[in-house]
Structure formats: structure tokens, C-alpha cells
VMD Tcl script that builds the backbone (N, CA, C; Angstrom):
set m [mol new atoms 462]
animate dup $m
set s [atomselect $m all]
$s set {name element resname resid chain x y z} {
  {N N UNK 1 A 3.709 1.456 21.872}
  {CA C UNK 1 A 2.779 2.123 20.999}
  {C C UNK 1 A 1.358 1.727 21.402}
  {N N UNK 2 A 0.272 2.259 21.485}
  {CA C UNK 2 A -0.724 2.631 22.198}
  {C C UNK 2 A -1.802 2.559 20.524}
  {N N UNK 3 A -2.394 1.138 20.600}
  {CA C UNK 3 A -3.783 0.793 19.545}
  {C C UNK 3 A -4.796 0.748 19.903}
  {N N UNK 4 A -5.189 1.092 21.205}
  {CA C UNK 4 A -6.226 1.076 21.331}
  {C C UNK 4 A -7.246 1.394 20.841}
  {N N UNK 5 A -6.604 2.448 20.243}
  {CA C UNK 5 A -8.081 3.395 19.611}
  {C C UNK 5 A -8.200 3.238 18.179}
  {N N UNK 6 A -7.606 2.213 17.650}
  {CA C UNK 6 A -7.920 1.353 16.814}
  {C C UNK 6 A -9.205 0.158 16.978}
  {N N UNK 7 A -10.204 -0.238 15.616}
  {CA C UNK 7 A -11.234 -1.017 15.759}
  {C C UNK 7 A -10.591 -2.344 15.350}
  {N N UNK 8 A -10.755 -3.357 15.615}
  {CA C UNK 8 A -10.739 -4.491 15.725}
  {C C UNK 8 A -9.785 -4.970 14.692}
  {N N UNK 9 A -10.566 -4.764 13.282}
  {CA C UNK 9 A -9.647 -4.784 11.879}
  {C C UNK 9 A -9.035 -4.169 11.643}
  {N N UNK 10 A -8.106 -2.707 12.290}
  {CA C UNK 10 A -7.396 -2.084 12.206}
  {C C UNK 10 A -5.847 -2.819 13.204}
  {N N UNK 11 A -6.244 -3.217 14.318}
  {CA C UNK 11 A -5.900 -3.284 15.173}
  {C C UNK 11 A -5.144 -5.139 14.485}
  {N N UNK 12 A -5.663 -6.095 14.213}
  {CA C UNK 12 A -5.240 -6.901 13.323}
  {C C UNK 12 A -4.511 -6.863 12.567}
  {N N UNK 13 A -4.677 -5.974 11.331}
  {CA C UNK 13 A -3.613 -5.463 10.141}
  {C C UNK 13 A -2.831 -4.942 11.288}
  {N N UNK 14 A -2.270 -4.142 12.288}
  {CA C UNK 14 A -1.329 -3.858 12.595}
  {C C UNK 14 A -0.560 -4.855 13.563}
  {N N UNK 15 A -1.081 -5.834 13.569}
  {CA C UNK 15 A -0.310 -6.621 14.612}
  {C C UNK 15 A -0.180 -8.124 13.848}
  {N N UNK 16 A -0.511 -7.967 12.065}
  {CA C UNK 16 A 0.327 -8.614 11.289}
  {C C UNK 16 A 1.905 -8.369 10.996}
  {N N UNK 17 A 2.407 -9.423 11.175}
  {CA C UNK 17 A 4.054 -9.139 10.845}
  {C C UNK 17 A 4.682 -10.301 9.951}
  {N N UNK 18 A 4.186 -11.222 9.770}
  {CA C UNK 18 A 4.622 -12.329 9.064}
  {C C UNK 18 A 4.298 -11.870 7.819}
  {N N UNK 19 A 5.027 -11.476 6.894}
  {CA C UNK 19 A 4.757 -11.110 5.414}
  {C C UNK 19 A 4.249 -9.588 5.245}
  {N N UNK 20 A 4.234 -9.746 3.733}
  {CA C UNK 20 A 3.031 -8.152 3.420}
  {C C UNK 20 A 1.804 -8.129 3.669}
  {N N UNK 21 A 1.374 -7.169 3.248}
  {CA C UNK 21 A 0.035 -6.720 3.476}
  {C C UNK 21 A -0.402 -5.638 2.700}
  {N N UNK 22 A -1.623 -5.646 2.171}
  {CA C UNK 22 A -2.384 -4.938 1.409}
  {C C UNK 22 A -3.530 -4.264 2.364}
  {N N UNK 23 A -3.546 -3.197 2.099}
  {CA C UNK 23 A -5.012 -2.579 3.114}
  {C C UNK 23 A -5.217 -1.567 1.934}
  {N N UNK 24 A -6.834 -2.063 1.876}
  {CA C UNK 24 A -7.659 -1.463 0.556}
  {C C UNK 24 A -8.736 -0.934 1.581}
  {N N UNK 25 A -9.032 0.797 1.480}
  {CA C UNK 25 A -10.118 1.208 2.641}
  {C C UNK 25 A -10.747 2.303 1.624}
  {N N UNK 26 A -11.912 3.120 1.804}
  {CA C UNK 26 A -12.219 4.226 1.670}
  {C C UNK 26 A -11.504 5.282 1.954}
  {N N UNK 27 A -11.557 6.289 1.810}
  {CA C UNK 27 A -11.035 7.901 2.042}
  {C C UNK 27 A -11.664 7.472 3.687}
  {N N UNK 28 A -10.842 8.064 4.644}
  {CA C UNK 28 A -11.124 9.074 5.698}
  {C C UNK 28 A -11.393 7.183 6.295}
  {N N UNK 29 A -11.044 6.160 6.386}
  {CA C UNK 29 A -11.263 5.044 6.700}
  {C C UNK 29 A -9.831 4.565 8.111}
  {N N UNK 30 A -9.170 5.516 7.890}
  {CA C UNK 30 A -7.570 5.361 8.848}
  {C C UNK 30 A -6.724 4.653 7.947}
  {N N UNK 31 A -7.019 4.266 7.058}
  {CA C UNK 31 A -5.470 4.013 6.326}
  {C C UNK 31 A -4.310 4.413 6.844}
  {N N UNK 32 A -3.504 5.388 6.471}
  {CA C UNK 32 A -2.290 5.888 7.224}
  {C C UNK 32 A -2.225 5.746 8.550}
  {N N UNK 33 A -3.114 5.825 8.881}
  {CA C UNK 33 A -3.197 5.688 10.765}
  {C C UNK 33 A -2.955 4.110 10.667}
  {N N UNK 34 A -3.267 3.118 10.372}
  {CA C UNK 34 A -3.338 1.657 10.298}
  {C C UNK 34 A -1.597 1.475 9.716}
  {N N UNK 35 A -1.394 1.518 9.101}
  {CA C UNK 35 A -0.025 1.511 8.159}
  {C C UNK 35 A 1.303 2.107 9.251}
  {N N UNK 36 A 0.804 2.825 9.333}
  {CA C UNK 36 A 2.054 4.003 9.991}
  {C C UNK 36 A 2.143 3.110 11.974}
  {N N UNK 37 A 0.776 2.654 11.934}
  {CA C UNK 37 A 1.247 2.056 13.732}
  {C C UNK 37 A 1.547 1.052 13.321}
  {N N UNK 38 A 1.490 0.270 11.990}
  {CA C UNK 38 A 1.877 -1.101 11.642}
  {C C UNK 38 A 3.185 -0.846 11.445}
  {N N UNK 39 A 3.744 0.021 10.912}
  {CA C UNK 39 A 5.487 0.387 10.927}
  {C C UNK 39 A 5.533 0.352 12.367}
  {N N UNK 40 A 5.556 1.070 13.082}
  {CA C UNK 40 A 5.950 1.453 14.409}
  {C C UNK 40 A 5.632 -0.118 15.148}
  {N N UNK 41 A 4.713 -0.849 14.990}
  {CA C UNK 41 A 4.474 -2.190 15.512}
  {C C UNK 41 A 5.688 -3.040 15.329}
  {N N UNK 42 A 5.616 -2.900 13.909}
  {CA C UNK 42 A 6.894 -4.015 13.160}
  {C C UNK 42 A 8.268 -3.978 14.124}
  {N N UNK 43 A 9.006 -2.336 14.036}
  {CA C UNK 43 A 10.105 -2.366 14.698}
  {C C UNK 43 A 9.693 -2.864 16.228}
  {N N UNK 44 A 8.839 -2.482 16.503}
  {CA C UNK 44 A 8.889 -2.795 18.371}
  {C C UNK 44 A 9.256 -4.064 18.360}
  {N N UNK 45 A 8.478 -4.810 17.333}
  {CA C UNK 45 A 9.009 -6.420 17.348}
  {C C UNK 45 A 10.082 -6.738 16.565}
  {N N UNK 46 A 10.839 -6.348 16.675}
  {CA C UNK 46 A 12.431 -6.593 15.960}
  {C C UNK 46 A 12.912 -6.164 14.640}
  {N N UNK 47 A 11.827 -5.882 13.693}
  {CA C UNK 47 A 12.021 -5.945 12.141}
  {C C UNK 47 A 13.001 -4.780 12.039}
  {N N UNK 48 A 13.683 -4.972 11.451}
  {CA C UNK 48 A 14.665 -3.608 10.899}
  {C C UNK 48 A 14.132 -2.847 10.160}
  {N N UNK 49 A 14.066 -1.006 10.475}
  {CA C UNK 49 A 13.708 -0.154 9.940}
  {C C UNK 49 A 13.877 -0.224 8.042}
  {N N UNK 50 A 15.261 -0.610 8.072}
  {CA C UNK 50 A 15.904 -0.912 6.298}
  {C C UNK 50 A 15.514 -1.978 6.148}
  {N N UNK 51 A 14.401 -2.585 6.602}
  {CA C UNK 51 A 13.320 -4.277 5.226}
  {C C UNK 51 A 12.163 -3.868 5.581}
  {N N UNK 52 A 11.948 -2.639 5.789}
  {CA C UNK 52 A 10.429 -1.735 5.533}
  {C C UNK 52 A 9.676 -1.138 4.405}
  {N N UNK 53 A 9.151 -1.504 3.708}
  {CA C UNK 53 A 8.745 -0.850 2.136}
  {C C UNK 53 A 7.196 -0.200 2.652}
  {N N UNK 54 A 6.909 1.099 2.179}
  {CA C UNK 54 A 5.623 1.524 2.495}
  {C C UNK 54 A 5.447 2.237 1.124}
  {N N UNK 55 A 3.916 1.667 0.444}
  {CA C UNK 55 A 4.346 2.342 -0.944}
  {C C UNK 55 A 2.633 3.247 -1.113}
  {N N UNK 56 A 2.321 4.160 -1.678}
  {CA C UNK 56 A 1.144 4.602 -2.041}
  {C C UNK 56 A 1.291 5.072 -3.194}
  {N N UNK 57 A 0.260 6.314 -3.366}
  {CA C UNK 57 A -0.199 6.239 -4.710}
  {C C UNK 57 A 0.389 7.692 -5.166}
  {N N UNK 58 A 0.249 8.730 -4.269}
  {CA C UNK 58 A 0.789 10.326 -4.074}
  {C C UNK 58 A 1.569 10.482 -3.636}
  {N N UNK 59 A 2.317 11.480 -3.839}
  {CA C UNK 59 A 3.728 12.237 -3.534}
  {C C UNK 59 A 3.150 12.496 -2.450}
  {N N UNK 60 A 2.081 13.473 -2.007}
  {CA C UNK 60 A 0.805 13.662 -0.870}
  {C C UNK 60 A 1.345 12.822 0.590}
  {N N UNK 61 A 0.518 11.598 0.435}
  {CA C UNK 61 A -0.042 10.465 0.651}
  {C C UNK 61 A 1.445 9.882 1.511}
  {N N UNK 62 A 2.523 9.979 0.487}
  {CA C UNK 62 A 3.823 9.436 0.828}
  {C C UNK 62 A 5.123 10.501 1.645}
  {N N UNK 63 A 4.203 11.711 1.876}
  {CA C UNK 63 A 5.089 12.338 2.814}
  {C C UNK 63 A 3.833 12.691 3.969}
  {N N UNK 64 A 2.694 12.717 4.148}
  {CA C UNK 64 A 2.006 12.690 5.120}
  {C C UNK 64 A 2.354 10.755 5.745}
  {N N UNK 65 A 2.457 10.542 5.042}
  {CA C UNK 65 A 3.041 8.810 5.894}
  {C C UNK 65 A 4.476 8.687 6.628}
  {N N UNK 66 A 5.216 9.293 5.918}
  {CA C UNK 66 A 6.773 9.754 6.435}
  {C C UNK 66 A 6.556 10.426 7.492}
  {N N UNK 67 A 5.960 11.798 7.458}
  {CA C UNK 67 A 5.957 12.282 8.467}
  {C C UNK 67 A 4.874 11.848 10.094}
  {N N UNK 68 A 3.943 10.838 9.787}
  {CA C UNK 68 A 3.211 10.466 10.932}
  {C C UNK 68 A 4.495 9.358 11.432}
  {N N UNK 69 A 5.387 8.383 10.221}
  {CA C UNK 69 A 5.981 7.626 11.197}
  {C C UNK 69 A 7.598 8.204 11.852}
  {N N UNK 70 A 7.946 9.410 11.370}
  {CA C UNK 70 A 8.678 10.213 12.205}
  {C C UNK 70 A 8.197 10.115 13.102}
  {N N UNK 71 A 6.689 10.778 13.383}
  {CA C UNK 71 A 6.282 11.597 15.118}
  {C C UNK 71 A 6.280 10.053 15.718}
  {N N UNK 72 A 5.661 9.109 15.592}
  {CA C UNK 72 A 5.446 7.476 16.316}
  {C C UNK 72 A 7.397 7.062 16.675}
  {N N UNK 73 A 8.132 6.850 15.433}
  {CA C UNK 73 A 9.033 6.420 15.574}
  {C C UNK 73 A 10.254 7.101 15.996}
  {N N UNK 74 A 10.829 8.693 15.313}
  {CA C UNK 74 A 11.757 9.251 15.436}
  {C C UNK 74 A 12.624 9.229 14.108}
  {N N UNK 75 A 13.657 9.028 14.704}
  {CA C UNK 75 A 14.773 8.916 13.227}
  {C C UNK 75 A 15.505 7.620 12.682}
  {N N UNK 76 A 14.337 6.681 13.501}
  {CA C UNK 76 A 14.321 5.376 12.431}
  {C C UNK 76 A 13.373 5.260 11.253}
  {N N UNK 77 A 13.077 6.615 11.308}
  {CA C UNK 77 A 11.922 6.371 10.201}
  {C C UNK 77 A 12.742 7.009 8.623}
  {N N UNK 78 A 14.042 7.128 8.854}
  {CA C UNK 78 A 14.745 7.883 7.784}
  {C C UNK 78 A 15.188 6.252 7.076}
  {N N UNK 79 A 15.226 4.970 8.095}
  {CA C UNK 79 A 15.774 4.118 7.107}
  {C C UNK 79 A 14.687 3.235 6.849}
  {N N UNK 80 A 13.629 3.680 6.464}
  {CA C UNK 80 A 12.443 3.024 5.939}
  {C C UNK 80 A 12.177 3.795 4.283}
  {N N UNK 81 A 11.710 2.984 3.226}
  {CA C UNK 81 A 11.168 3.599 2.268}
  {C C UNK 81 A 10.014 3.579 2.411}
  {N N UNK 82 A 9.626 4.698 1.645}
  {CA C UNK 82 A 8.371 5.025 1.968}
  {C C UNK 82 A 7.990 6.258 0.682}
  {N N UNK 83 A 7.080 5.650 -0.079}
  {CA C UNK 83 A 7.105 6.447 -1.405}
  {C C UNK 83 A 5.968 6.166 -2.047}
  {N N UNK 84 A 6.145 6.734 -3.388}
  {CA C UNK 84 A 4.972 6.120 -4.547}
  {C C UNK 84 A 5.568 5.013 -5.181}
  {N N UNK 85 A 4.864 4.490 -5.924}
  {CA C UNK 85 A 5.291 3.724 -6.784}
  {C C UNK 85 A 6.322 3.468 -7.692}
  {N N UNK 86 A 5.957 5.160 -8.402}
  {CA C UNK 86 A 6.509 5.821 -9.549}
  {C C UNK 86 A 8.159 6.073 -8.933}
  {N N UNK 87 A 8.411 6.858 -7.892}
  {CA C UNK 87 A 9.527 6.691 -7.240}
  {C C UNK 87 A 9.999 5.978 -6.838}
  {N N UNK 88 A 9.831 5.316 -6.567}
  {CA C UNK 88 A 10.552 3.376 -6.511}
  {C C UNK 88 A 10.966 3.045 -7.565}
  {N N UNK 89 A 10.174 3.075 -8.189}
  {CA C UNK 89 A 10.543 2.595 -9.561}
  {C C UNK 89 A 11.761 3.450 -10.457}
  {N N UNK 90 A 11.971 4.753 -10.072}
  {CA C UNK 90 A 12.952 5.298 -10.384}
  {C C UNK 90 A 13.974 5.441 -9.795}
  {N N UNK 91 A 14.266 4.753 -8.698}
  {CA C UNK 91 A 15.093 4.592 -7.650}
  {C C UNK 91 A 15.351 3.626 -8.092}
  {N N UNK 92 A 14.911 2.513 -8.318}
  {CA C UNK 92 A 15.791 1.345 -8.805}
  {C C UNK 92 A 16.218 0.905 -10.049}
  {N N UNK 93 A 15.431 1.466 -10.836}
  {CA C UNK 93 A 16.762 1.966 -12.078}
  {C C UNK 93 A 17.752 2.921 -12.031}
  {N N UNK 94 A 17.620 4.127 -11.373}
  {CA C UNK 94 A 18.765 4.833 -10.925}
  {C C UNK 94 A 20.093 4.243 -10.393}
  {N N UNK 95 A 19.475 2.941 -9.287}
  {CA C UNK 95 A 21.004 2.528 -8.649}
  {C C UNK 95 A 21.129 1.369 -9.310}
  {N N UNK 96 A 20.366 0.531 -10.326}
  {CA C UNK 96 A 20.871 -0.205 -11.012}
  {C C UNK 96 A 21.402 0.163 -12.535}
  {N N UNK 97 A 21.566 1.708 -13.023}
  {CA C UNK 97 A 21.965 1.759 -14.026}
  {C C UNK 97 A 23.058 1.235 -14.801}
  {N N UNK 98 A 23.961 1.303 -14.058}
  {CA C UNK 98 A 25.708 0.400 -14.741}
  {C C UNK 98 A 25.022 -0.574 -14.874}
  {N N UNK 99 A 24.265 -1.459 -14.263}
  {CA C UNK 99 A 24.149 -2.678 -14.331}
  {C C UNK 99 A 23.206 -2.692 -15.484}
  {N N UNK 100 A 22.145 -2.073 -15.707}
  {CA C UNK 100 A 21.483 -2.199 -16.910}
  {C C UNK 100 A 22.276 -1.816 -18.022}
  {N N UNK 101 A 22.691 -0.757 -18.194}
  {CA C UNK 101 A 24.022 -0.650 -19.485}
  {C C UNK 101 A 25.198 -1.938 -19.667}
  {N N UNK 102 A 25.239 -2.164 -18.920}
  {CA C UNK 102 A 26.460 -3.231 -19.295}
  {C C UNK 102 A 25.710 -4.271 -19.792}
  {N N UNK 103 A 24.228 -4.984 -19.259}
  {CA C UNK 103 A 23.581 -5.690 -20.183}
  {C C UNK 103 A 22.642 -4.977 -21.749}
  {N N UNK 104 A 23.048 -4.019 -21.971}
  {CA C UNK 104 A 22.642 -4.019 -22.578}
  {C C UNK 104 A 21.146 -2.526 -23.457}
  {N N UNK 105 A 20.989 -2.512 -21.826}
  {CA C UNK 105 A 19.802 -1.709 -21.756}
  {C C UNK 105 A 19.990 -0.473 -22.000}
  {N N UNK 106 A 19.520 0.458 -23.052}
  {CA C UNK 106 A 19.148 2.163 -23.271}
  {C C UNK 106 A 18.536 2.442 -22.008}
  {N N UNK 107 A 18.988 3.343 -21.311}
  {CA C UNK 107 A 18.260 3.965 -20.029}
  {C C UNK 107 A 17.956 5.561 -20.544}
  {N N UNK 108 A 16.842 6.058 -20.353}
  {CA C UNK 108 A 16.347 7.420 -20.986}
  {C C UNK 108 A 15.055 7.280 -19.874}
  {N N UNK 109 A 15.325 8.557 -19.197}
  {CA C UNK 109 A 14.321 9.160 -18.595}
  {C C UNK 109 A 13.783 10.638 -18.946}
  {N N UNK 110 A 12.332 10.559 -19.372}
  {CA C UNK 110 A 11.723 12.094 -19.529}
  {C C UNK 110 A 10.875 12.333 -19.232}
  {N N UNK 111 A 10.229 13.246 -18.800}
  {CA C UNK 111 A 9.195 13.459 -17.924}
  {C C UNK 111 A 7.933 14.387 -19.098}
  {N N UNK 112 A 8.451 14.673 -19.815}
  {CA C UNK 112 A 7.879 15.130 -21.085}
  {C C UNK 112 A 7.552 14.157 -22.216}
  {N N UNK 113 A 7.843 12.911 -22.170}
  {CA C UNK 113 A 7.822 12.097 -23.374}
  {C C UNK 113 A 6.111 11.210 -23.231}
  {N N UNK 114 A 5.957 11.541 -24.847}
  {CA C UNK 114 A 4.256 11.105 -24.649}
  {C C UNK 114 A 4.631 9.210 -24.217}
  {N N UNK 115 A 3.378 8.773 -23.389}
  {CA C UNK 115 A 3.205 7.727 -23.325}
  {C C UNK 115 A 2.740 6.459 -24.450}
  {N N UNK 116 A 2.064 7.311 -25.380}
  {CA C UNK 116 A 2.153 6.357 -26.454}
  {C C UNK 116 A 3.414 5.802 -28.095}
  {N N UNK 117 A 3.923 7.546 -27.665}
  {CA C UNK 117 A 5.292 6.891 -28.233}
  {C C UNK 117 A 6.212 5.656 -27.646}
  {N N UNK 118 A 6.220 6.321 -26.149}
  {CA C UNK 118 A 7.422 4.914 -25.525}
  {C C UNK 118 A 6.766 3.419 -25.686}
  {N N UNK 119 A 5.419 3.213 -25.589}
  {CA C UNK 119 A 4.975 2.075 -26.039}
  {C C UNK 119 A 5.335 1.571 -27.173}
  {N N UNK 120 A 5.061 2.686 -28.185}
  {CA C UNK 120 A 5.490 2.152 -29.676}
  {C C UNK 120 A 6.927 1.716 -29.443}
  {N N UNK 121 A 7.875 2.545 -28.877}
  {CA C UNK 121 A 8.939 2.357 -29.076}
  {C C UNK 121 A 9.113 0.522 -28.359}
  {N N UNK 122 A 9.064 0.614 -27.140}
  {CA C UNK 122 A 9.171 -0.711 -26.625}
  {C C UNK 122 A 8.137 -1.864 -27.299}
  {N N UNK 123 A 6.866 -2.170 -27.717}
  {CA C UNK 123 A 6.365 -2.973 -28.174}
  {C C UNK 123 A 6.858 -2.676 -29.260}
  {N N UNK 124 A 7.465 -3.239 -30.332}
  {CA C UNK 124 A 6.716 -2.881 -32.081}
  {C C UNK 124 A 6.274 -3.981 -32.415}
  {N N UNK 125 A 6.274 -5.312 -31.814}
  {CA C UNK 125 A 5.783 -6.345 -32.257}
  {C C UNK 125 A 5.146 -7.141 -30.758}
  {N N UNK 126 A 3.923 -7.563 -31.380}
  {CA C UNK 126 A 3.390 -8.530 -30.641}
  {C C UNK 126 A 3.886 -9.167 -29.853}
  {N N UNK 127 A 5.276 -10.139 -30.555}
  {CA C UNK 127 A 5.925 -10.953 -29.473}
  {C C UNK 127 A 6.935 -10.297 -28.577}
  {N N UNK 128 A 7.043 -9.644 -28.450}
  {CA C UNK 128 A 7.907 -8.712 -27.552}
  {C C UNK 128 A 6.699 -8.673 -26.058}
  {N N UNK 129 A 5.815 -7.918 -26.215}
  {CA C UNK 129 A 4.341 -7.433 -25.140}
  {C C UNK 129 A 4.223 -9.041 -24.508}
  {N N UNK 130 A 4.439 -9.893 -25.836}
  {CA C UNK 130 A 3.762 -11.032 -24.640}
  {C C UNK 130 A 5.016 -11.761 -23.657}
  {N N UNK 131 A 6.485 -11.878 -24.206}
  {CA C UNK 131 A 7.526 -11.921 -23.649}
  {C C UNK 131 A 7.886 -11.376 -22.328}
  {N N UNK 132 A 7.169 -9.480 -22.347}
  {CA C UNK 132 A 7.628 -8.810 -21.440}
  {C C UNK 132 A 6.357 -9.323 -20.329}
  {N N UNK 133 A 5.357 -9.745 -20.398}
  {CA C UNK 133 A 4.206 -10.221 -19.950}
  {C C UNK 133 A 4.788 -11.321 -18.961}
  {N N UNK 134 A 4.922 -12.145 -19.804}
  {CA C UNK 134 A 5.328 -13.926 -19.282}
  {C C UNK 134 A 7.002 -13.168 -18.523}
  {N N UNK 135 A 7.308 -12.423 -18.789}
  {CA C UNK 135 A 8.846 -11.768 -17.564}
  {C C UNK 135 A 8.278 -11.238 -16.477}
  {N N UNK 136 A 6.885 -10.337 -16.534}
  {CA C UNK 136 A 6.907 -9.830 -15.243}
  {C C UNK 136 A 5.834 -10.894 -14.625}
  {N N UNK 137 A 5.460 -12.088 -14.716}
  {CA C UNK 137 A 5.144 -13.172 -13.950}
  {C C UNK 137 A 6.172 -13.768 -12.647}
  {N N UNK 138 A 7.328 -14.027 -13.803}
  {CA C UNK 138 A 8.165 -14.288 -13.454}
  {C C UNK 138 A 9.105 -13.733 -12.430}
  {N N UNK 139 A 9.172 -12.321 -12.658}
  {CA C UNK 139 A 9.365 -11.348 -11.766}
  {C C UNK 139 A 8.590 -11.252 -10.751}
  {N N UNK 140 A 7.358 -11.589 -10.935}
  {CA C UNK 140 A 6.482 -11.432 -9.186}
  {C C UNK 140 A 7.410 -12.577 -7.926}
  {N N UNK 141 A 7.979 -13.409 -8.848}
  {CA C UNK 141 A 8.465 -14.259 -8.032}
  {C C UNK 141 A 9.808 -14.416 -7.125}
  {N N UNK 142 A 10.294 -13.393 -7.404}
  {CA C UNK 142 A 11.806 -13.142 -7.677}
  {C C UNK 142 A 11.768 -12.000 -6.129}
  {N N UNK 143 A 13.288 -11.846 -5.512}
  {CA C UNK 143 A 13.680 -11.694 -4.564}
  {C C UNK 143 A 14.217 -9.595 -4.845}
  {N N UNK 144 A 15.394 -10.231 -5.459}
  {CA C UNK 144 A 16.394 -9.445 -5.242}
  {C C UNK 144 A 16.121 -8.123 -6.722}
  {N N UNK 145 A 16.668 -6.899 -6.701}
  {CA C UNK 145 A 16.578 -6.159 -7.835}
  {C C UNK 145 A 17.291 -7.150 -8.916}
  {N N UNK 146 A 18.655 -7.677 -9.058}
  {CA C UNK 146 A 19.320 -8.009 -9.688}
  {C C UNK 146 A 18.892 -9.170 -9.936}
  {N N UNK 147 A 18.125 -10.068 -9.163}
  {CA C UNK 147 A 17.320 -11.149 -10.116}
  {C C UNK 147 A 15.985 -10.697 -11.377}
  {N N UNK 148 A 15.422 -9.418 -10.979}
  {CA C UNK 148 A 14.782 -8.626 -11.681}
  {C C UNK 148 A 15.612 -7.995 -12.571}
  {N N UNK 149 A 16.313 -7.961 -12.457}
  {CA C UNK 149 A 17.069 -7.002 -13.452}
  {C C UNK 149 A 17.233 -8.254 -14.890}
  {N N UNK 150 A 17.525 -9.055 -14.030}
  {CA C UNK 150 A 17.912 -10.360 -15.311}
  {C C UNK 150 A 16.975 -10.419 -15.763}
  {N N UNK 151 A 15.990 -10.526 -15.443}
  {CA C UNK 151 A 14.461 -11.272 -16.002}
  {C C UNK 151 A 14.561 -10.264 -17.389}
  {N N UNK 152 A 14.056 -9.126 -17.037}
  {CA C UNK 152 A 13.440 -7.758 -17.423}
  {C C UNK 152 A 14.612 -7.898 -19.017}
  {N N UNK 153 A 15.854 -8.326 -18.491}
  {CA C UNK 153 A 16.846 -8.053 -19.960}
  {C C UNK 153 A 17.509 -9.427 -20.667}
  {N N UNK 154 A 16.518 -10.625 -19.988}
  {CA C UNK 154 A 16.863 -11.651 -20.996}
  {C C UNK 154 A 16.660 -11.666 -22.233}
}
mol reanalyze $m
mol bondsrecalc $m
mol representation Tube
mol addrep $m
């Protein structure tokens, strides 16, 4: 893969591989261009396509990224995620559902439901918000979905 035509700090972030990485830029700054040769970097150096997470902010954003690391990579780019947020996040309650029902958990997804009802519904008391607070600390720390999963339904 060919960086040249990458500037200095572009060219850095992509030839990080030890851990994550955050790249915070302006519009029209190469973001995706930086990200997408940093995928294509990663595998050249061994990383497996499936312990690739690429996350943004748009549905947009997250298939113009898919599709630049198709053209770089090919059809290792099918076992990379690569999404929004919001879809992640529904992806992993999706494949952890049995597992949340059996502890316990109401699973209800709607795409119509106001946001300040489900708050009401999940907070009604103070100590609950600060519980779920002091869990997702705890959760920053944590590995696996299913160690998250515990946290989230102690």
C-alpha cells in the first residue's frame, strides 16, 4: 500500500498498530483516506481482518469507508466492521438477546418511540442514573460483550 501521498500526521496515524486510535479532523481533512489506509496497513502487518472495528457517525460516512476499504483491500474487507455507532450497538444486543432475556432484561426496539419517554421509563429514580453511570465506567474497562452484558444487568 502506497502513503506517500499522505502528510506526515497522516502517515503516523496510519502506521499506528499497537492499540486504538482516535482521529478527530475537520471536513475535507482526509479522514477516511487516513482510516481506510490504516485498515489496509493493519492487515499488511498481520492483524486479522475479524479484530477490526471502524466506527463513525453516518450511515454515509460508514459505507463510503466500506467501500474505499473494498477498492485498497478486496474481500477482506467483508470481515471487518465497519459502521455507526447506533448499529453496533444494535448488533450487539441483537446477538446477545437470549442472553439478555434469560438475565432478565425486557428487550424492545422502536424506532418511533419518543426519547424522553424511554428515559422516564429506564431512570425513575435517581439511584438507578447514578448506578447505570458508575456501570458504564466499569464497562469502559471490560473486554468481552458478555462481560458487558453482566455489568449493564447486575
Amino acid at each position: 500500500m502506497n502513503i506517500e501521498t499522505l502528510n506526515n500526521p497522516q502517515k503516523e496515524a496510519v502506521k499506528h498498530i499497537d492499540g486504538p486510535m482516535l482521529v478527530l479532523a475537520g471536513a475535507g481533512s482526509g479522514k477516511t483516506k487516513v482510516l481506510t489506509s490504516r485498515i489496509a496497513y493493519l492487515i499488511e502487518n498481520g492483524i486479522s481482518p475479524a479484530n477490526i472495528l471502524a466506527i463513525t457517525f453516518t450511515n454515509k460516512a460508514a459505507k463510503e469507508m466500506k467501500e474505499r476499504v473494498t477498492n485498497l483491500i478486496g474481500s477482506d474487507a467483508n470481515y471487518i466492521q465497519i459502521s455507526t455507532f447506533h448499529s453496533l450497538g444494535l448488533k450487539i444486543v441483537k446477538e446477545n438477546a437470549e442472553f439478555l432475556e434469560s438475565k432478565g432484561a425486557g428487550i424492545w426496539l422502536r424506532a418511533d418511540a419518543n426519547p424522553d419517554e424511554i428515559i422516564d421509563l429506564v431512570f425513575k429514580d435517581e439511584n438507578k442514573l447514578i448506578e447505570m453511570r458508575e456501570n458504564a465506567i466499569k464497562l469502559a474497562k471490560k473486554n468481552s460483550t458478555k462481560e458487558i452484558c453482566d455489568i449493564l444487568l447486575k
